[in-house]
N, C-alpha and C positions, 0 to 999 in steps of 0.2 A: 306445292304446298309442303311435300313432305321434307327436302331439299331445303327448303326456306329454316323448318322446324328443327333439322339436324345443325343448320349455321348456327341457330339461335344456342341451340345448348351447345353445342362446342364452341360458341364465343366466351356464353357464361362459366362454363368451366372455365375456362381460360383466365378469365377476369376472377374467380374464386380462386383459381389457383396463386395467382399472383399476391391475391389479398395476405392470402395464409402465409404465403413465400415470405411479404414484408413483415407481418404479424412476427413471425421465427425467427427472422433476420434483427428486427429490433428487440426481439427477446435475448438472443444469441448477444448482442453487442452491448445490451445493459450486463448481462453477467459477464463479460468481458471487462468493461470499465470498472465496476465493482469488483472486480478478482484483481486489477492493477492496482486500484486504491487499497487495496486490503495489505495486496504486497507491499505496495509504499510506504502504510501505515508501519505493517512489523519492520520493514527496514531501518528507517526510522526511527521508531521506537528502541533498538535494539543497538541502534548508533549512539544514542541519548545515554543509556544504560552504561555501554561503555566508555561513554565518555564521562559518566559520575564516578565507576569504578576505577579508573585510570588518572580523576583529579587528583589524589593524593601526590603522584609520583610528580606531576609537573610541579609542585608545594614542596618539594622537598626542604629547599632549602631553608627554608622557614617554618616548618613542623618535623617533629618525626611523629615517625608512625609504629604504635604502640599494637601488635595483636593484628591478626588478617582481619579484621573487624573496622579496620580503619580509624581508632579512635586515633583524634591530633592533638599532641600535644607541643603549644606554641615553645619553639626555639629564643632564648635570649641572644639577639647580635651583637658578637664582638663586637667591641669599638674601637675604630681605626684610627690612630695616631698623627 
């Protein structure tokens, strides 16, 4: 009986151990995906950014740029003969 009663709870632990194990492990792996979407997002976000501040220059040829402020003022095209 008593043999019997020490299986019982060293299976149940076992089986709570595990619970908890998956519990932490799917805790661990949402802050995980969420920590890579977070990064993705600033990356991202930060690529965007510099690709606003760096319009001006690929526009050259057809604005200048008046003040680090980027104000554009449109260029008139020569006319080619």
């Amino acid at each position: 009986m008593k043999e019997e009663v020490k299986t019982y709870v060293r299976g149940l632990g076992l089986i709570l151990a595990l619970i908890l194990l998956g519990i932490i492990g799917f805790i661990a792996l949402g802050i995980i995906t969420v920590g890579i979407f977070i990064v993705l997002g600033i990356l991202f976000i930060g690529i965007a950014v510099l690709a606003l501040l760096l319009t001006p220059y690929y526009f050259a040829k057809d604005y200048k740029v008046r003040s680090k402020k980027f104000k554009l003022k449109k260029v008139k095209k020569k006319e080619k003969l």
